[in-house]
C-alpha positions as CSV (number, residue, x, y, z in Angstrom):
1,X,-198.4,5.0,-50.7
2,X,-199.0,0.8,-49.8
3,X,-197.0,-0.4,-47.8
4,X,-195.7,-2.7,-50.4
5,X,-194.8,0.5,-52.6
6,X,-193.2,1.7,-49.9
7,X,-190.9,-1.3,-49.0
8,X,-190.5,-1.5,-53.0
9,X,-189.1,2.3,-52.7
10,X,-186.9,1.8,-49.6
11,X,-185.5,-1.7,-51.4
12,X,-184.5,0.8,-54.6
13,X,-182.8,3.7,-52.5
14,X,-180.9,1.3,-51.2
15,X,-179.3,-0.6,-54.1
16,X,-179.2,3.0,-56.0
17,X,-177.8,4.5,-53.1
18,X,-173.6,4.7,-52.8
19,X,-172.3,4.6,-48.9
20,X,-172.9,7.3,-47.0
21,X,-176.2,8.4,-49.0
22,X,-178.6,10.2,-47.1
23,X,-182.3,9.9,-47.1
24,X,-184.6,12.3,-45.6
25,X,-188.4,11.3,-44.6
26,X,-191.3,13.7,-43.1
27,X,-195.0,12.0,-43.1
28,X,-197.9,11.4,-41.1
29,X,-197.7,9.3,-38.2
30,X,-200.0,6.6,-37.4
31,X,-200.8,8.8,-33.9
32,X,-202.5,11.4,-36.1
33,X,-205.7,13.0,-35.5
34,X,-206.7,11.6,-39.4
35,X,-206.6,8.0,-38.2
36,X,-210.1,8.9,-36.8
37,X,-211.6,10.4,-39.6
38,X,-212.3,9.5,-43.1
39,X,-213.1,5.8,-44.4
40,X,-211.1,3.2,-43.4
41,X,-210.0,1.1,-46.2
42,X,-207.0,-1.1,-44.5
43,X,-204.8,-0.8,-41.9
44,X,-203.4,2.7,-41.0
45,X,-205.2,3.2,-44.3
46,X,-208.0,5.8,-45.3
47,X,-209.8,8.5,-47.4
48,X,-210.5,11.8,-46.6
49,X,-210.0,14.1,-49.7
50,X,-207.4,11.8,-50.6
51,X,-205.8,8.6,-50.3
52,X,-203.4,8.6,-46.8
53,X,-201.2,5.4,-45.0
54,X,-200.6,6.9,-41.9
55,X,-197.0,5.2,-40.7
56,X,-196.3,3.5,-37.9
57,X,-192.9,5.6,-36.7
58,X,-191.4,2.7,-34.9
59,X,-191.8,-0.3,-38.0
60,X,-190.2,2.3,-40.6
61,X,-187.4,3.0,-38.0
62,X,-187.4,-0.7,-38.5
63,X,-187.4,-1.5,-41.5
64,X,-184.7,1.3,-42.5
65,X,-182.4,-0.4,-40.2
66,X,-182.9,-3.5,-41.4
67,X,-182.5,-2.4,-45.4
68,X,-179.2,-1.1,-43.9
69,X,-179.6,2.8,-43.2
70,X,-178.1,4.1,-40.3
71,X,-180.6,6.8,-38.5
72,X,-178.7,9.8,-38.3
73,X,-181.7,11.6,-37.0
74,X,-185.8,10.9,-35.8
75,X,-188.5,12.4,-34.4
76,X,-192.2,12.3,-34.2
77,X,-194.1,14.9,-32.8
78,X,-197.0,18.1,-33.6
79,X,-195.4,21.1,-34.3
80,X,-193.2,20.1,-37.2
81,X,-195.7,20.5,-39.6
82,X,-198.2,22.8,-38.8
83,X,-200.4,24.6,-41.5
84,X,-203.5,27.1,-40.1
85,X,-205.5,25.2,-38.0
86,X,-204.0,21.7,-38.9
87,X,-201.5,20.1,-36.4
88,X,-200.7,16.9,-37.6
89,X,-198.4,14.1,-35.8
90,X,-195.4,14.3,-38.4
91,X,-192.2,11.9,-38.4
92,X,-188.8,13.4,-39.1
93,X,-186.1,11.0,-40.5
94,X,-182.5,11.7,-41.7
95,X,-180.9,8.1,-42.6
96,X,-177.4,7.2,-44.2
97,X,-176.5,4.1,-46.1
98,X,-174.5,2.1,-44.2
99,X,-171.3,0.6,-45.8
């Protein structure tokens, strides 16, 4: 997803969400071994057999704090995630709305 559709998301789950709502969040991490491979096609942006926006783990902390989620829990780190021979660098992220 563009980052626009993803601020667009996180700006609904907020206004849908009552106090105390949790959020949970797993996805590539811009420290991933895809960010070398495939065509680039923006920032933290490329093709391999799909469409991927690898995510900067620090700005979405960010930005979830300042759309008023409290982090409950993060992490970002291989081994969360892995499938055969693929390893990625996944992000982990239990939020609640503040209120």
């Amino acid at each position: 997803m563009p980052l626009e559709g993803e601020v667009r998301a996180l700006e609904c789950a907020r206004d849908i969400l009552t106090a105390g709502g949790g959020l949970f969040y797993e996805f590539r991490t811009d420290k991933d071994q895809l960010m070398k491979q495939g065509d680039v096609v923006g920032e933290n942006e490329c093709v391999t057999d799909y469409y991927r926006r690898l995510i900067s783990f620090g700005e979405f902390c960010d930005r979830l704090a300042d759309l008023g989620f409290a982090i409950n829990m993060r992490v970002a780190k291989r081994g969360l995630a892995k499938l055969g021979d693929d390893d990625p660098t996944v992000g982990r992220i239990v939020t609640r709305k503040s209120g």
